[in-house]
N, CA, C and O of each residue as an XYZ file, in Angstrom:
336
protein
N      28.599     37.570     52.043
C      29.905     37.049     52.389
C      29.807     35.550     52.629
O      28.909     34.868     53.122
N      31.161     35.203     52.065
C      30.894     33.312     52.283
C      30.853     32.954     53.660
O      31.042     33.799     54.535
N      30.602     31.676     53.929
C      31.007     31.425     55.370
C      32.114     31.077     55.431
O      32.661     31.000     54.331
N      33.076     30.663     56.790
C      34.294     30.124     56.943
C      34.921     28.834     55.770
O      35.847     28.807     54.959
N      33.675     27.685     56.283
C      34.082     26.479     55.880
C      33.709     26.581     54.337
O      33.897     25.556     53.682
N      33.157     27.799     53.618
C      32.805     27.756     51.982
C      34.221     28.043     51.584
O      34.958     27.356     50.877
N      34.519     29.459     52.311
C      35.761     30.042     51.771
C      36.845     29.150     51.920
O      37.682     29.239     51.022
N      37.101     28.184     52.939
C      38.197     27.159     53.018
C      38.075     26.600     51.671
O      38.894     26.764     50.767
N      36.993     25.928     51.608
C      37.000     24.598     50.367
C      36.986     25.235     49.139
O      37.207     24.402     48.260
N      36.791     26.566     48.607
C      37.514     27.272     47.658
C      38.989     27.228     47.810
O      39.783     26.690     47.038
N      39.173     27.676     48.582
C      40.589     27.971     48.922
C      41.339     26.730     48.367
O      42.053     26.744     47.364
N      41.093     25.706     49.117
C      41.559     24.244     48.713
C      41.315     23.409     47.150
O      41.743     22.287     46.881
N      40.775     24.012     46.543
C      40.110     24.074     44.989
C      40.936     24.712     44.683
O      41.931     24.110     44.279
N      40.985     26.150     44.702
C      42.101     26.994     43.782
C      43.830     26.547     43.976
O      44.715     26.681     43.131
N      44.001     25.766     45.915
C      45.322     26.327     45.889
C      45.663     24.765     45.673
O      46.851     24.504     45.482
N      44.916     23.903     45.682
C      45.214     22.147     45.984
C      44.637     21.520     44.827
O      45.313     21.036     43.919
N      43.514     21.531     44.863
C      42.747     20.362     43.787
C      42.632     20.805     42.637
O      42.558     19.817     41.906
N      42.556     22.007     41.852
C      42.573     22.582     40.335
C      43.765     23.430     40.129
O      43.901     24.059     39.079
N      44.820     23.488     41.284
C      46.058     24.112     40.783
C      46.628     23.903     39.500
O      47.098     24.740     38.729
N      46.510     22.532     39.363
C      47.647     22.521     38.082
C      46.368     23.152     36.868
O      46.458     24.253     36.326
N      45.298     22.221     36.649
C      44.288     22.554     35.619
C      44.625     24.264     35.662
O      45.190     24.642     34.636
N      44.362     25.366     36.704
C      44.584     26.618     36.786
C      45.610     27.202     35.686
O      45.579     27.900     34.672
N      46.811     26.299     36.721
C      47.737     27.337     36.213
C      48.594     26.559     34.822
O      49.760     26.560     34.427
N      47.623     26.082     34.477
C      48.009     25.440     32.875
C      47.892     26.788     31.856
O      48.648     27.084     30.931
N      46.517     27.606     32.405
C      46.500     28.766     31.844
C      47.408     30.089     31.718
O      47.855     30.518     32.782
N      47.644     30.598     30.854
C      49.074     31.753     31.513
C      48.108     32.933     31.968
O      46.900     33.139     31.858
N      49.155     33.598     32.514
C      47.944     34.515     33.380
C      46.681     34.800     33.480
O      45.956     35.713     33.083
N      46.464     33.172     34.517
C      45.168     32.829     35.284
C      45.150     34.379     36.511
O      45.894     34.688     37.442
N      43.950     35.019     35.923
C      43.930     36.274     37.214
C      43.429     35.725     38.532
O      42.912     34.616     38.665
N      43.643     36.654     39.537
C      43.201     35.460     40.456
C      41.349     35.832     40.910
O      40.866     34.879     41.522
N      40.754     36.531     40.782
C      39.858     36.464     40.269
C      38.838     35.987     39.221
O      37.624     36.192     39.225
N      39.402     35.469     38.533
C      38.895     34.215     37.981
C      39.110     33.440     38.130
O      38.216     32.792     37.586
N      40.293     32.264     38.889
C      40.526     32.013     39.506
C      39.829     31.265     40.709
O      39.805     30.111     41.138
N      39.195     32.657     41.092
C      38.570     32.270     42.292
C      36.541     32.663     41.729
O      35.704     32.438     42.603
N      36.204     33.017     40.809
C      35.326     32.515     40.230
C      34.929     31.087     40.120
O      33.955     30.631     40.721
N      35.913     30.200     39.130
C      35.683     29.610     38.805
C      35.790     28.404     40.137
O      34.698     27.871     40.331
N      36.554     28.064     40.767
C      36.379     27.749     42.355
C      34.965     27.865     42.805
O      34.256     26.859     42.793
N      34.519     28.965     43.184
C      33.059     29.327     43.791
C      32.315     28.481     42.885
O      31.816     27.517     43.465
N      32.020     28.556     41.295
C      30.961     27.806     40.766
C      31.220     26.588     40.858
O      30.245     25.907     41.175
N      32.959     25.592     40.570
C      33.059     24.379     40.677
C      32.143     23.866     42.361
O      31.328     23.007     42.696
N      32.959     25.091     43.078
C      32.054     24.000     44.324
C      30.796     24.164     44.722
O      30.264     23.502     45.613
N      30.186     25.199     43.972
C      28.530     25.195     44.401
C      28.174     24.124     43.586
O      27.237     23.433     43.987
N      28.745     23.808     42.462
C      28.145     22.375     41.531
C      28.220     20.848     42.082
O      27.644     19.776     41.893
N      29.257     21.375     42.864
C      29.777     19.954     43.637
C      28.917     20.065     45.135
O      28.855     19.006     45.759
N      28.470     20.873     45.550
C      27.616     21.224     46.588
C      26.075     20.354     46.279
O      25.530     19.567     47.053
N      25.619     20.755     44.976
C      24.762     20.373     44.280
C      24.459     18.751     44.159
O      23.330     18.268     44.072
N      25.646     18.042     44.170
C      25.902     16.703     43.763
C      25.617     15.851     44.590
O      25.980     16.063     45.747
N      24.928     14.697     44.301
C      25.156     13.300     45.825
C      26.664     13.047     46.766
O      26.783     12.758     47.957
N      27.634     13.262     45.794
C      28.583     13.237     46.311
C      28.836     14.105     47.668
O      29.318     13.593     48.678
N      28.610     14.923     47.614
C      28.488     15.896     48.618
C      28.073     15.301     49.629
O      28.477     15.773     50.692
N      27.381     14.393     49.691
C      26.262     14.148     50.449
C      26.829     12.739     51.777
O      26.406     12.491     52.906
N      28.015     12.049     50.866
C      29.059     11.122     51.031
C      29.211     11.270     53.138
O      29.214     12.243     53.892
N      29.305      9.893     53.352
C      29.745      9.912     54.845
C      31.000      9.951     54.670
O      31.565      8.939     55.085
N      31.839     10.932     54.096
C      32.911     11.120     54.454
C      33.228     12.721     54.398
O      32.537     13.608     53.896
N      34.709     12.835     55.187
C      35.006     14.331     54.843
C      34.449     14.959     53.445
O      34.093     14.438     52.388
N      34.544     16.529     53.978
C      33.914     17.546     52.689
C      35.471     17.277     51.565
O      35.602     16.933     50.390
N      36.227     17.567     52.427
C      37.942     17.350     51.243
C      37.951     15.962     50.419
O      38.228     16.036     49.222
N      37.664     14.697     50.983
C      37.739     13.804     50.793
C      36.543     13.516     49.077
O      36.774     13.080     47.949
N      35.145     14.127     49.884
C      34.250     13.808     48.863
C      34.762     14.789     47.545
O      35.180     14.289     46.501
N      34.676     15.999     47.731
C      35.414     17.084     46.988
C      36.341     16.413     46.085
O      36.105     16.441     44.877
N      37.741     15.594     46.703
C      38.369     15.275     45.402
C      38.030     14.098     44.646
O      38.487     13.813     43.539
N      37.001     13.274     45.478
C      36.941     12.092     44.291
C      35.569     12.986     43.346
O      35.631     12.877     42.121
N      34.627     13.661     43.826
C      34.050     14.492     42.552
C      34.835     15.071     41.438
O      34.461     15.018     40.267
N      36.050     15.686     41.881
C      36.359     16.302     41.013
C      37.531     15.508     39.822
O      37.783     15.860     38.670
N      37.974     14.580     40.453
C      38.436     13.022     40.290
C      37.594     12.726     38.980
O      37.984     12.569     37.823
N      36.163     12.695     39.585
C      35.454     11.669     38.647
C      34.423     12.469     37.239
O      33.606     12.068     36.410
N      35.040     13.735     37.598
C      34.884     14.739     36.267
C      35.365     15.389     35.711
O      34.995     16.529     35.429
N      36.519     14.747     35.332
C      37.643     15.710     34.583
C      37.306     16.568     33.559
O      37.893     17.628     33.344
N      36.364     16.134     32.912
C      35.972     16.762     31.192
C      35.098     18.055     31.333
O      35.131     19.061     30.624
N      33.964     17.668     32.894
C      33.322     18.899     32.954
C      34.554     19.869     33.511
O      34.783     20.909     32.893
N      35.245     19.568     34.533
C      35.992     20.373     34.739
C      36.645     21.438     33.838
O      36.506     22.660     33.807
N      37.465     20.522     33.055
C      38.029     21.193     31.916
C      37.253     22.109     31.180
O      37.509     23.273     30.869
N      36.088     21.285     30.907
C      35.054     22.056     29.907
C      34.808     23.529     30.431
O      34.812     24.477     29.645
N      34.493     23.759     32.431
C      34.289     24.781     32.805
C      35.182     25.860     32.950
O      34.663     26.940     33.230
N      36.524     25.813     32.811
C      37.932     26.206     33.315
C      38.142     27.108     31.839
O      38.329     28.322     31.750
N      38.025     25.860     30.461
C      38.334     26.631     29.251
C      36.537     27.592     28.824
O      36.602     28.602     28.122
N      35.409     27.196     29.243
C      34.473     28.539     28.821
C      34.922     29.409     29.527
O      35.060     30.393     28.801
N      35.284     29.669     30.674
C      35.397     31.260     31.758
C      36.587     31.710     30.818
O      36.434     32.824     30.318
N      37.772     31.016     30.486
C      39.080     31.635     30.015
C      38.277     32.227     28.770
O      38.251     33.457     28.730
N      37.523     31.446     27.599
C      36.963     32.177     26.543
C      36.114     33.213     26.774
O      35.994     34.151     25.986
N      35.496     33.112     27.827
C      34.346     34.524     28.156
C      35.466     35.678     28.098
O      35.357     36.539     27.225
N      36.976     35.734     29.374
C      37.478     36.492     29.258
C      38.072     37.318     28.245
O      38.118     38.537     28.074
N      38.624     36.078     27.463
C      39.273     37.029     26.450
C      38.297     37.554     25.127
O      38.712     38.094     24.101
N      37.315     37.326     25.367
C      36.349     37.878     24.666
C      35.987     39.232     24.985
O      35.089     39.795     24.359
């Protein structure tokens, strides 16, 4: 089980910072959804950014800010895994 503050900053990924990218997709399940959340932020967990003297929200959106393409790139493989 996640901890509190993991499951928040998913939360804030799916419902704030990749909403629109999300729901660009038509029926985004929310289980994938929330897949793809969990791996964006263990990657971003991974990153220097993370690491930033500033808030986790704060660092969070300029990472995700400053990688639009992986983003995208990760958002459209999970949608192709699915409908595969």
């Amino acid at each position: 089980m996640k901890n509190n503050g993991t499951a928040y900053m998913i939360f804030v990924l799916g419902y704030d910072l990749l909403q629109k990218e999300l729901t660009s997709y038509n029926d985004c399940p929310c289980d994938l959804a929330y897949e793809i959340c969990c791996d964006i932020y263990n990657e971003f967990l991974d990153s220097e950014e993370a690491e930033q003297d500033k808030s986790e929200y704060e660092c969070l959106q300029e990472w995700i800010e400053s990688h639009p393409g992986t983003i995208s790139r990760y958002i459209e493989q999970n949608f192709r895994l699915m409908e595969d």
